[in-house]
N, C-alpha and C positions, 0 to 999 in steps of 0.2 A: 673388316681389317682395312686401316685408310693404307695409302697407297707409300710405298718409300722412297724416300728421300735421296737425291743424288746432287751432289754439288761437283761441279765443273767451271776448272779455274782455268784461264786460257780457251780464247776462242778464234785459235788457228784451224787449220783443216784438222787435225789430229782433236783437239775441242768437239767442232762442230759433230766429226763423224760421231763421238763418243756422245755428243746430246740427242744423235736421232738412235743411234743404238738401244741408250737408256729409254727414249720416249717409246718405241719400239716394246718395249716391258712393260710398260705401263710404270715404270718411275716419274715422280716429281721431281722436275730439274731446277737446279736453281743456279743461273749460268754468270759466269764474272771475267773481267777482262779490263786491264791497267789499261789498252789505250785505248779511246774515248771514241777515236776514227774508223771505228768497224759497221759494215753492212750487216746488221740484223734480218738480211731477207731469208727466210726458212727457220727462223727462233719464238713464231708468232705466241705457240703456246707454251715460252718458254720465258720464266721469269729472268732478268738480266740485268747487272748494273756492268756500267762501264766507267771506268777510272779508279775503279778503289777494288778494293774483297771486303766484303762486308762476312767478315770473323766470327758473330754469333752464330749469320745464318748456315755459315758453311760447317759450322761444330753442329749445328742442329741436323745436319745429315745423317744417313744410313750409312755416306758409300760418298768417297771424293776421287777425282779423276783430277789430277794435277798437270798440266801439261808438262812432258817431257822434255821442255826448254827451262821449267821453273825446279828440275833435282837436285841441282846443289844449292839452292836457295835458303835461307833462314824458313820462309815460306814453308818448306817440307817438313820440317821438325816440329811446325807449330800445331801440322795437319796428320804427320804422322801413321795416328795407329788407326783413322779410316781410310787410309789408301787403300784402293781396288786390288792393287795386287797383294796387301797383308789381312784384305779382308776375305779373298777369294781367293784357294789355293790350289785347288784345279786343276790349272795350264803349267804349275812347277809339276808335274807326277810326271807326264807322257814323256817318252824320250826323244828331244828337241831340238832342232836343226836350226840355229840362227844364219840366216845369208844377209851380208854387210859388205859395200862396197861401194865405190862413185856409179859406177855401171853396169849392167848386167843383171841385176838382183830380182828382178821380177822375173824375167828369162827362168832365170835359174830356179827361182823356187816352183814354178810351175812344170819345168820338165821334171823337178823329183819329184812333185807332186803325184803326177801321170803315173812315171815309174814304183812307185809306193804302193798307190793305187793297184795298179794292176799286179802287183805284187801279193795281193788280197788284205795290204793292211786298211787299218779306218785313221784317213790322216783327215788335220786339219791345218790349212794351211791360212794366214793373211800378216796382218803386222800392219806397217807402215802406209799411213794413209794419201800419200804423195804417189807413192809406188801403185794406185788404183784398186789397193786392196780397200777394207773397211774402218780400217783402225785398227790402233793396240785393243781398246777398250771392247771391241765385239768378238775377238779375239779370245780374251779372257774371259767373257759370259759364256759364248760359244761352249766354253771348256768347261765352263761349272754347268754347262747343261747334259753335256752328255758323253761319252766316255772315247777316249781315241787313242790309241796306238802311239802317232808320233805326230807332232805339232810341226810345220815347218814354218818358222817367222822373217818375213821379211823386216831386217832392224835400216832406218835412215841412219844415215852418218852423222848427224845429229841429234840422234836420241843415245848415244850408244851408253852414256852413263844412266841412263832410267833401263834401257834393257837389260845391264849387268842387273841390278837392282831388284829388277821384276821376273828376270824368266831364268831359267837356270839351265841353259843352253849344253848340250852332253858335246855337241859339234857347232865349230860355226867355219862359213866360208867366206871367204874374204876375195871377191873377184876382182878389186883391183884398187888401185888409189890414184885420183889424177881430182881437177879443179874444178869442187862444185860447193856452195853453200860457203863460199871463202868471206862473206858478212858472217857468218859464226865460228868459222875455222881459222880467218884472217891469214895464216900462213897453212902450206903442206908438212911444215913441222911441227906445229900444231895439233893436224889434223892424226897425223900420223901418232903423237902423243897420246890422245885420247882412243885410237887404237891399240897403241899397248898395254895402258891399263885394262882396254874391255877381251883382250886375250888372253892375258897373263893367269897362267895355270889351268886353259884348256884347250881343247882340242880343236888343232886348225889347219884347213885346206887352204895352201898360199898358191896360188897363181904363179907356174915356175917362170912366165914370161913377163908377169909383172916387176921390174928393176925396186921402186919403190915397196911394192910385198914383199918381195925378196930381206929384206932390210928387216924385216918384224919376223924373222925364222926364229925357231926355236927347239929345244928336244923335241918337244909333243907335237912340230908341224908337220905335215904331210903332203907334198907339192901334188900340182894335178898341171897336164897340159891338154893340148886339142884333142877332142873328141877322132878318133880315127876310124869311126865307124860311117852309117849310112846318113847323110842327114841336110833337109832339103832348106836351107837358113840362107838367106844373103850375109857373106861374111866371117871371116876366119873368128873376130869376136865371141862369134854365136858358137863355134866349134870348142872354145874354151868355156862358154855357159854351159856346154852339153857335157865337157869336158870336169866341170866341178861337179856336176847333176851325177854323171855317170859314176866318179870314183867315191860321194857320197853313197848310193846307194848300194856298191859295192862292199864299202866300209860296212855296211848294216845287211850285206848277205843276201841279196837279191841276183838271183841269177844272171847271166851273162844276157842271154837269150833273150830276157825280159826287160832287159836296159836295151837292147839295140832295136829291139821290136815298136818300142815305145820312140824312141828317138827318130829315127826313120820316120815316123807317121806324124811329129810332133809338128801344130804351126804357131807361128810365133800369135803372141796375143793381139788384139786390137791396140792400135795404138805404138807397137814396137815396129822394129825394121820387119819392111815385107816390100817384095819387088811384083813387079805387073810390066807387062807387053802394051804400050798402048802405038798402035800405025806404026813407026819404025825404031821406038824406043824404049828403051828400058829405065823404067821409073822407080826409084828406090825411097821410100818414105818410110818416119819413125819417129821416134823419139830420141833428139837427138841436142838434147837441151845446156848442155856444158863444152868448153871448151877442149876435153878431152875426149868427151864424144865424137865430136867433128874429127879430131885429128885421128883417130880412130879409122873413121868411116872414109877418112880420104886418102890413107894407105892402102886401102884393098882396091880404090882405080880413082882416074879423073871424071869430072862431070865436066860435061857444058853448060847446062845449066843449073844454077844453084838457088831454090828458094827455102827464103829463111823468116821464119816465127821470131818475132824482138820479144824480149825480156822485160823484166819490171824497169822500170827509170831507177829503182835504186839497186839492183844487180848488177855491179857495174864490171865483175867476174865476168859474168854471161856471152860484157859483148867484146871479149877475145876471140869468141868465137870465131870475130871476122879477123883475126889474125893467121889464124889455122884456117881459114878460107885463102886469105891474101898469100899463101905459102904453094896451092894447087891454085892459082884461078880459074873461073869457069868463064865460058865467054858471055855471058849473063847471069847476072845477081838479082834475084827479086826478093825484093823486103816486103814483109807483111804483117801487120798488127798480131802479135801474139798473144801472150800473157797479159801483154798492154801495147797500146801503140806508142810503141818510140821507135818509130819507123825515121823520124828527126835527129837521134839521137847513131840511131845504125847506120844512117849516111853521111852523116861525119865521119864514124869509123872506117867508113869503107871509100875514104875521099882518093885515099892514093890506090886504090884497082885498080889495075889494068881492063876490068871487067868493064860490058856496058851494066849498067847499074838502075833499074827499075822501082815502081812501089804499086804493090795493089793493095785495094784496100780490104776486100773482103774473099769468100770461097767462092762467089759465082765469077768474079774478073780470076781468080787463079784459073781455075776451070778450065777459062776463055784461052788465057796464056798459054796453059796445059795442051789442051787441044791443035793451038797453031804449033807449038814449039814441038810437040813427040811428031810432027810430019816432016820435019825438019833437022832435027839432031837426034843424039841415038842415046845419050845417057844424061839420064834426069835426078835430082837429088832435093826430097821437099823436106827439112826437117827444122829443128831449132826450139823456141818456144812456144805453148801454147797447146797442150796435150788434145786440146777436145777439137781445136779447128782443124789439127791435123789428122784426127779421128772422122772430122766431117769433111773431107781432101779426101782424104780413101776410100769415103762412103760412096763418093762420087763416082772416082776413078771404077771403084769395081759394078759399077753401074754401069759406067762407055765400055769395059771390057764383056761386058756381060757374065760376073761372074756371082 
């Protein structure tokens, strides 16, 4: 029996993961993507045009994976009735937990995960492949492989019209709305738009501190606030993750005992907010990539020093950031190549600080910095863009800590 056929349109990270998922299978992939300017490093044995969709090959498929930027497109109608999710029905059966929001959503799907879990259900959780899970697409095979209880999906806030579409969500939480991905959303009323249609007519946990969720209530919402139980988080934030996690699993009857037992013991994943002791200071590092992030994380206290991850050159959302910086200053700002270096670009923004205002170029000069500055000052803050260098920041840190 020769091997089958998988066409994948779009080769964004949501793409890619869904061409190693299928290659993983043992499918034939046959990969396509409208702009021309993409890195093919990891597609080796993976057939690929770029600038066009070549239409025969992609009907000659088994199984098309459309990227969930291309659902309202003419594109979908033409490709239709082998969509992954009309051809594998699976992941609509289990009773299904969507979490959607600017921030928090990975947080949150992984302490209900826990909580579920230890509940004795058989869950399966990922989604959204920004959020470090593995994609919609492994997701969905995951589920046509083997049988589970309750699916928890982490949905982007730009996918949310392919996930009404694809998953059939019995809850979803909505942890909060503030400025991320405003190159797709362009305005907050916008964004907020394409939230109402992906609520309208079910069942939803609104953030009763969020002013903007507040706004999308309806008969069927259900507000949730901070978590008032045991729980070891940097951050009143995290107390509202635990806070949407805890009254979810409540909703579906999971004993009291077993939410606080798990939350208590819960640490935050790699990569999100987690604090460390390092000589006289307290170091708060995460993911902390949008401008309401920030504003966020600098209501719960002041820092002195501030180092920050730059954005793409064309995010040009991102670098507010350094405005909700400019609102608490620190007495030094260090900028560092993130997602891309526009380290050029973020000290422009940052020309009227009052801060002194630095650039390193990579983790071993942060380090260095790190090292002098925690003997020195007592509250440290490394966040912004660039998920993996700030992952390789921590790796460090908990090395000098010895942890």
């Amino acid at each position: 029996m020769s091997a089958m056929k998988a066409a994948v349109i779009g080769l964004g990270v949501e793409g890619r993961k869904a061409v190693k998922s299928l290659r993983k299978r043992g499918y034939k992939v046959y990969a396509t993507d409208i702009n021309t300017n993409l890195n093919l490093e990891g597609l080796d044995d993976v057939e690929v045009d770029l600038g066009f969709h070549d239409m025969d090959k992609i009907k000659a498929c088994d199984i098309i994976i459309l990227s969930p930027s291309l659902y309202n497109t003419p594109l979908k109608e033409k490709v239709e009735d082998k969509i992954i999710c009309n051809i594998l029905q699976e992941h609509k059966k289990p009773y299904t937990i969507g979490i959607t929001g600017t921030n928090g959503k990975t947080t949150t799907a992984l302490m209900l995960t826990k909580i579920l879990k230890k509940w004795g259900k058989k869950v399966l959780v990922g989604g959204n492949a920004g959020g470090g899970f593995q994609g919609y697409t492994e997701l969905i095979l995951q589920a046509a492989e083997d049988k589970y209880d309750i699916i928890v999906v982490e949905i982007c806030d730009m996918t949310l019209d392919f996930a009404d579409q694809c998953f059939n969500p019995n809850l979803v939480i909505l942890t909060n709305i503030g400025r991320d991905h405003m190159n797709h959303h362009k305005t907050i009323k916008n964004y907020k738009k394409s939230l109402k249609r992906f609520l309208k007519g079910k069942n939803v946990l609104l953030n009763k501190e969020d002013l903007l969720s507040l706004q999308l209530k309806t008969p069927k919402s259900i507000l949730y606030g901070p978590y008032d139980g045991k729980l070891n988080l940097f951050g009143k934030f995290n107390k509202l993750n635990a806070g949407a996690a805890a009254k979810a699993a409540q909703i579906l009857g999971t004993p009291k005992n077993i939410i606080d037992s798990v939350l208590e013991d819960f640490e935050a994943p790699r990569g999100r907010i987690q604090t460390y002791k390092l000589n006289n200071a307290e170091i708060v590092i995460g993911k902390i990539d949008n401008p309401s992030a920030m504003k966020t994380i600098l209501k719960e206290t002041d820092f002195d020093i501030i180092f920050l991850g730059t954005p793409r050159r064309n995010e040009d959302w991102r670098f507010e950031t350094l405005q909700e910086i400019g609102k608490k200053p620190p007495r030094i700002l260090v900028l560092f190549p993130g997602l891309e270096d526009t380290t050029d670009i973020a000290l422009k923004c940052a020309e009227n600080l009052p801060s002194k205002v630095l650039t390193a170029k990579g983790v071993e000069e942060i380090i260095k910095l790190l090292e002098e500055f925690s003997s020195e000052y007592h509250r440290i803050l490394i966040g912004g863009n660039g998920q993996e260098r700030i992952i390789k920041i921590q790796e460090n840190i908990e090395k000098m800590v010895g942890q």
